[in-house]
Steps between C-alpha positions, in 0.01 A plus 500: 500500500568857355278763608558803246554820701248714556696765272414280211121561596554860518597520119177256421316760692625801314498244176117431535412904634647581185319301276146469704447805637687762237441315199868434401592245256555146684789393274670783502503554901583178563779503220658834670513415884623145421781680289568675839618165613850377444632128392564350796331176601305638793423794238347237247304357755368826612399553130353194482294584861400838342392379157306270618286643758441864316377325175279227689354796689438679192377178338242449751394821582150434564498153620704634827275810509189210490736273796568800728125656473385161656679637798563826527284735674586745262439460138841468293371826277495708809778403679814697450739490235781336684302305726286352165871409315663373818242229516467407171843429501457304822199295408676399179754354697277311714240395218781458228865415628535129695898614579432780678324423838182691576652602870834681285197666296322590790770647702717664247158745386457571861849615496466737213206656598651521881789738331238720287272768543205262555665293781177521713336296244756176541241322727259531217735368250601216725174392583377508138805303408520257783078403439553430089856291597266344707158477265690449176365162414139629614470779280152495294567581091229581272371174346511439082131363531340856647686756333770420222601903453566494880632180519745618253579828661634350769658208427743710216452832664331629190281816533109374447467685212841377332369151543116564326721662216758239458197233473304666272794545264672164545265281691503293858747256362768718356502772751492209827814403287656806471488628838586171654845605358513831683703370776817336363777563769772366219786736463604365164469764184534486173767609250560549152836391347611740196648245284598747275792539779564163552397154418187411759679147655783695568305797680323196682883407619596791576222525766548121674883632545325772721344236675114623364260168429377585185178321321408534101189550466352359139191801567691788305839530243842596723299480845660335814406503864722577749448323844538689768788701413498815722586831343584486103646768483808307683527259243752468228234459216338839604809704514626362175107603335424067432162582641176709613254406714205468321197283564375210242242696396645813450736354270259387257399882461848522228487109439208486267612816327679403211805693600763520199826625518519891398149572585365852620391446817265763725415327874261782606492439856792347517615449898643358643687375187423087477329545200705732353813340599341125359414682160920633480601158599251291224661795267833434601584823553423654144221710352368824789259432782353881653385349855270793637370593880381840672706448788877535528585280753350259308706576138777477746410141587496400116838675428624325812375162369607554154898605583488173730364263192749720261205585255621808304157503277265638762418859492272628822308821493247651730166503398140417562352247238201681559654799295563455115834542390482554072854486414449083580173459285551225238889439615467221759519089394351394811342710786442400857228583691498365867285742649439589849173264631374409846814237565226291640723198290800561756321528792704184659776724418376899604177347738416863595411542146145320675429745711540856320363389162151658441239430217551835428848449408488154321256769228762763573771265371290397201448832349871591516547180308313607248706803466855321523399271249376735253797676519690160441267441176654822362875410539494184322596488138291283232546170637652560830363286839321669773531299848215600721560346827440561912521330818192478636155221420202772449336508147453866530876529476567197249211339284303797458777686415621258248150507367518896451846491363408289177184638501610897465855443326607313141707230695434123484590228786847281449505145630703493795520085488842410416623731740374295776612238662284148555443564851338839435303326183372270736334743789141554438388652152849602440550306169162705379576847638871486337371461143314789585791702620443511906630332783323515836717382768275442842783549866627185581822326746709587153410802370305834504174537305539749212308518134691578205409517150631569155386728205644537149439864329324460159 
């Protein structure tokens, strides 16, 4: 069997300090040091190895910390920094990974810590190691019966007071359902084909000739599923600007807009471009999309994106959608607003999201809404549409916003029905919501969870 060398656990180590202990973004430090890596077989499986094990020790952050506190002598929160992340990483392989044998987890920690600063600490790491490889199937979890919130926290690694929240909003039954789809460990991601650029069967083609497995989903318009297949960016179909990633729900943000050809188009917070991109390519490449963000390196990621997908309509400008810009009021056919939210609806995707998220900022997010979208009210000509939309599952960012929007502003709600497809229609009060002009999509295996909703100006 193949052990992964103990370099690979270095970069999880460094991957998981990152992210844990400095607050980094999991997606993107994971995305960066696996870019370090080359093509190579061996390199693929060391990717494989590092993606892994740094996002199922982020996933399940506090159900290690609740494993190695059961025997420990010292309490996870005190120990220090690189001890705390070198077990986590350790116990994950020994709770979590049947392939890798609980002696190769064992000794290969002992090793790193043997060659760092804290080398007279490797006895302690062994022996904590060595008892849970041996206790594993012994270990005591908090039972449903006593203590659901607890129960919870544990078994999803969910902070206590994220689970109390997400039940009061949602209920037992939809958040249980939710979370149980935190820990996917599929590597397949979904893409957009821009059929303005080429007929969608022949896209699909062109992607079996690069030996990808490719599933169509019925779920959203122009959506596949791509199996497995590595790094995109490698493909044919991405060079050539056939498709974006872009997850089944995001899609539906331009799908139920109404886009017409020769629209003017304002994406407020536009990055990383899938909207903005999906709006050009349901245009086909006519009318003027301004695709807005405050940071550069982020415009640079929508130009990039657009001069891939050959879109020659998209204009992208620096600036906060909290700021009002009057040279756009009453010029734009259709404004989006995807607005910056908790991102508690891609937590299987960004699961540190979990852990820095504060109540604080979930009211923090809502107010700024408030200001984005009044902004967005302004833009819109007689009769333009006003997509409100975010990733995240709280009311406070979503319903009650809604709720304020048509209360304070002349617009009225546009039935979103036709735009979506049976399957959608069919998932819990769907079919009522649409008419109303909202979607709620709750996390599951398929997609994120994200609300979007649609508003016509009177």
């Amino acid at each position: 069997m193949n052990i992964m060398p103990y370099n690979s656990r270095k970069i999880v180590l460094n991957i998981i300090t990152d992210v844990l202990e400095e607050k980094k973004p999991s997606h993107i430090v994971i995305k960066n040091e696996q870019d370090k890596l080359g093509y190579a077989s061996a390199d693929n499986v060391n990717k494989a190895f590092i993606k892994r094990v740094s996002k199922g020790t982020i996933e399940r952050k506090i159900t290690l910390d609740y494993i190695i506190d059961q025997y420990s002598n010292t309490p996870v929160k005190k120990m220090k920094p690189f001890i705390r992340e070198l077990l986590r990483m350790s116990v994950y392989q020994i709770m979590y990974m049947d392939h890798i044998p609980d002696r190769a987890a064992c000794n290969e920690a002992v090793k790193i810590v043997k060659e760092s600063n804290f080398r007279n600490l490797s006895s302690f790491v062994n022996g904590v190691l060595r008892t849970i490889s041996r206790e594993k199937n012994n270990i005591k979890y908090p039972e449903k019966s006593d203590d659901i919130y607890k129960y919870m926290e544990i078994r999803y690694s969910i902070p206590e007071w994220l689970v109390k929240f997400l039940i009061e909003e949602n209920g037992i039954s939809n958040t249980e359902e939710m979370l149980d789809c935190l820990f996917s460990d599929s590597d397949s991601i979904s893409v957009r084909v821009n059929v303005s650029k080429m007929a969608f069967e022949d896209v699909v083609e062109l992607l079996k000739k690069d030996k990808v497995e490719v599933e169509i989903t019925p779920l959203a318009d122009n959506i596949i599923i791509l199996k497995n297949p590595g790094d995109i960016k490698r493909l044919k179909a991405f060079k050539m600007g056939l498709i974006q990633p872009q997850d089944i729900s995001a899609a539906y943000v331009s799908q139920v807009a109404g886009v017409k050809p020769g629209m003017m188009v304002i994406d407020l917070c536009g990055a990383p471009g899938g909207k903005t991109l999906h709006v050009a390519d349901l245009m086909n490449n006519t009318g003027k999309i301004i695709s807005r963000d405050i940071y550069e390196h982020k415009i640079e990621l929508i130009r990039e994106n657009a001069n891939r997908c050959g879109f020659t309509n998209i204009e992208t400008e620096i600036f906060s959608a909290t700021e009002y810009d009057d040279k756009y009021e009453g010029k734009a056919d259709l404004v989006i607003a995807d607005v910056p939210c908790s991102g508690l609806g891609v937590m299987k995707k960004k699961s540190d999201i979990k852990y820095n998220i504060k109540t604080d900022n979930i009211f923090e997010l809502a107010e700024m809404s408030v200001s984005i979208l009044t902004n967005a009210v302004k833009y819109l000509k007689k009769g333009g549409i006003l997509i409100f939309s975010t990733c995240t599952i709280t009311k406070e960012e979503n319903d009650y916003i809604r709720e304020w929007l048509l209360e304070t502003f002349d617009m009225e709600t546009s039935d979103i029905t036709d735009y979506l497809s049976d399957e959608i229609l069919q998932i819990g009060n769907n079919k009522d919501t649409a008419k109303e002009g909202f979607l709620k999509l709750f996390i599951t295996e398929k997609y994120d969870g994200f609300y979007i909703s649609k508003y016509i100006k009177k």
